[in-house]
N, C-alpha and C positions, 0 to 999 in steps of 0.2 A: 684406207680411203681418207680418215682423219687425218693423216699425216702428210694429206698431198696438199698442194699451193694452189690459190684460183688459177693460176697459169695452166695446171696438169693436170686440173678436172676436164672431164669431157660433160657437155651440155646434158646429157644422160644420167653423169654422176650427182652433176648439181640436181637434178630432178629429184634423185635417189636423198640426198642427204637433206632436202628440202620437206620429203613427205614422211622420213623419220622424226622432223624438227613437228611437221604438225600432226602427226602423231601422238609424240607427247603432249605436245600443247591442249588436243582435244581431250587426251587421256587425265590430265590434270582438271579442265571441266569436269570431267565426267566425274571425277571422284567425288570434285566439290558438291556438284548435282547431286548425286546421290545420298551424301549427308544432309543437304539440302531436303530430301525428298525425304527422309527419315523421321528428319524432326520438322514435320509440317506442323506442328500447333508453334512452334518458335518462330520460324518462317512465315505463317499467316497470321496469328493472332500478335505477338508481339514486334515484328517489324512491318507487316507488307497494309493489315488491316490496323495498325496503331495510330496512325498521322488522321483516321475521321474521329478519335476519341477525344474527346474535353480534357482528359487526364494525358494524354499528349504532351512530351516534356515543351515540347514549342506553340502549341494549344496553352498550357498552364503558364509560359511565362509570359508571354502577349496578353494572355486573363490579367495577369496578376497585374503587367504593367498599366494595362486600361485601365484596372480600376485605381491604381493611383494617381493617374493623372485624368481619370474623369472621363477616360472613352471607350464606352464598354462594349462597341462596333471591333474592339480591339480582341474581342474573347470569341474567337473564331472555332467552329465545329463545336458548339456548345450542344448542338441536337444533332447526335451522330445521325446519319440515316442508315436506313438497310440495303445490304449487300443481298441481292439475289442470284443464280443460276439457271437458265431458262433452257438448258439442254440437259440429254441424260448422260450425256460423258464430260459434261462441260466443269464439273469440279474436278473429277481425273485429270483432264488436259491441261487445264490451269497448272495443276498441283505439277505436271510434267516441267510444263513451259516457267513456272516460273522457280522452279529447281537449276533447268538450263542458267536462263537469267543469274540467279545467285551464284551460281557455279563458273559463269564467266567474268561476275564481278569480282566475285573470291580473289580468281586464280588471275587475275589479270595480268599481276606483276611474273608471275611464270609465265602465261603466254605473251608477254612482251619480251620476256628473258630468254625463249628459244628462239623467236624471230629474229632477236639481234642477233643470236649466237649464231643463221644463219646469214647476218648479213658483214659480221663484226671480219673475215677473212677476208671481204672483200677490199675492206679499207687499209688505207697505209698506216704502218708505226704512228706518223705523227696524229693522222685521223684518228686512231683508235684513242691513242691516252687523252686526246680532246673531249672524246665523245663518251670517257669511262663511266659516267655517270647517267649516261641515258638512261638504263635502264630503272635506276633510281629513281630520277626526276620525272619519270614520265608515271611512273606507279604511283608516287607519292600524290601528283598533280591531278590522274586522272582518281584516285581516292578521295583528296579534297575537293573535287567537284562532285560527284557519286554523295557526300556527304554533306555538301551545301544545298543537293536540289535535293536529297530526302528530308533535311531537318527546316530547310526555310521554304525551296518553291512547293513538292509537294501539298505541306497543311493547307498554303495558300490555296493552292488549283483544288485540292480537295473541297475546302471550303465554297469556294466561289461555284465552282460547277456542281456541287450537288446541294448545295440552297440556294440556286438560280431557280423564279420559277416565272414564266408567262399568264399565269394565271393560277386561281384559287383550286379551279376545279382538277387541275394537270399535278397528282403526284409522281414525286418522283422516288420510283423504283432503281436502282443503279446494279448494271448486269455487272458480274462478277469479273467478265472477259474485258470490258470497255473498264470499269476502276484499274485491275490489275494493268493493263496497256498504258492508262494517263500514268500512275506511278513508273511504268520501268520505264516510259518513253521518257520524263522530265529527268527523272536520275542519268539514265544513260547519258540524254544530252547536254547535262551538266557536267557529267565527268569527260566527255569530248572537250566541250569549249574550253576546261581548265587547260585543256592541252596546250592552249594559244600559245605558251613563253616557248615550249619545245619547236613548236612550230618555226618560230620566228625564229628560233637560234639557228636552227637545220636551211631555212632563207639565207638570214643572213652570210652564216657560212657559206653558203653557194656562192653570193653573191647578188643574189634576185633582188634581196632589197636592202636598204640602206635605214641609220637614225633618219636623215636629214627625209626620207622619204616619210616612213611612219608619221613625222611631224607637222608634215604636209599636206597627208591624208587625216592627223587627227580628227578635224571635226568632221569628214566623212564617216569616218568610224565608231565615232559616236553617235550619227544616227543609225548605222547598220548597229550597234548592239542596243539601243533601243527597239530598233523594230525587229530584234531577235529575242530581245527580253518580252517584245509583248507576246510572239510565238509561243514561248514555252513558258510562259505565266499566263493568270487568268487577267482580263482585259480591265484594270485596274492601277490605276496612279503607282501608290504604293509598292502593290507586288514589283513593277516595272522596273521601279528604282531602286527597289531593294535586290532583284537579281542586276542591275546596271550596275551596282556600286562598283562589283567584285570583278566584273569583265572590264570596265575602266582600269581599274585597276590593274590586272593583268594586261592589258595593252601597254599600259605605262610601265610595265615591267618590262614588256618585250623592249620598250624602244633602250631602253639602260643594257638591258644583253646586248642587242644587234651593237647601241655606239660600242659596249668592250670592245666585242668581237671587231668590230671596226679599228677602235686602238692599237689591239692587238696586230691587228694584220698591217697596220702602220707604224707599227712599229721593230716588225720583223722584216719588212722591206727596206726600213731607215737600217736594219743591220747589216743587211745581205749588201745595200751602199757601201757599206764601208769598208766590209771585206772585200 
């Protein structure tokens, strides 16, 4: 079956070779997950419950810079608070859920790597050597994002939502299920948005969009990633811009891909002329 051509699959076979492909893919979860689940004092105490600590590598260098420069509003989670669980299966579940969670972040770059390798037959010679690196750039990207909302947006949301208070008399208690959800929900959606450049190459490649377009749309797009940065940050100046920096930034990366990819296909047209 490996050796037949998308032409001489039948709609059945591709089914067949599509639920081998997530097969492994779940099955490579699964292993991460369960290392995950093994070493839970790693998994909660030093990554999932670290970002409420003052001893926090991005807690301690925001401390540290406040007080050189005299803002000590800058030394965030300095009074960790307490994590509680208000169910009697609700630390099992957790411990489950967020095994899964780790287990998809792990393996992501394998299950990006059997999806292509179900999708890579379908493309032509020249599409494929274009596209060799997908699986690369999309692991690499949606990592550095996974990494940028655990070590910058995380502390912040941490910070802000659980020393927000309406009043003296209202403490605050924070369940275990609602912390663990703010953390995987900001990470997760940090390591998506990274994906923007892939995005816009697989566009532009189509055709859908153009430099000259992206350019035109810039200042629309700046306020869509403002009012996306206030989404997944806490409702604060600072945080906003400081997750805005990196997605600016990334946009301006796409437009530089989409013009190559533009060059490029103007220039292989300027060939095919002359031949």
């Amino acid at each position: 079956m490996a050796d037949k051509t998308e032409n001489e699959m039948s709609f059945l076979e591709h089914l067949e070779v599509l639920r081998w492909h997530i097969i492994r893919a779940l099955l490579g979860i699964l292993v991460v997950a369960i290392v995950a689940f093994i070493f839970k004092d790693i998994v909660f105490n030093k990554i999932i419950l670290a970002p409420k600590l003052p001893e926090f590598i991005t807690n301690r260098l925001l401390c540290d810079f406040g007080r050189t420069i005299n803002i000590l509003t800058l030394c965030i989670n300095s009074r960790p608070f307490e994590v509680i669980s208000i169910k009697m299966a609700g630390q099992f579940s957790m411990h489950i859920m967020v095994s899964l969670i780790a287990g998809f972040v792990v393996s992501f770059p394998y299950v990006f790597h059997e999806f292509w390798r179900f999708i890579v037959p379908a493309l032509y010679t020249k599409e494929r050597n274009v596209a060799r690196g997908a699986v690369f750039y999309s692991s690499l990207l949606f990592l550095l994002g996974v990494t940028f909302g655990y070590f910058v947006i995380v502390p912040l949301s941490v910070h802000f939502l659980g020393s927000y208070s309406v009043s003296e008399q209202v403490t605050n208690q924070i369940n275990l299920i609602s912390y663990v959800s703010t953390v995987a929900s900001v990470v997760l959606a940090a390591g998506i948005i990274f994906e923007l450049p892939i995005l816009v190459y697989f566009l532009s490649k189509a055709g859908l969009i153009t430099p000259a377009f992206l350019k035109r749309y810039r200042k629309h797009s700046l306020v869509l990633i403002l009012a996306l940065s206030a989404i997944i940050t806490p409702p604060d100046i600072f945080s906003q811009i400081l997750v805005a920096f990196p997605l600016i930034f990334l946009y301006e990366v796409g437009i530089g891909i989409s013009k190559r990819i533009l060059a490029k296909r103007e220039e292989e047209l300027a060939e095919s002329d002359e031949t």
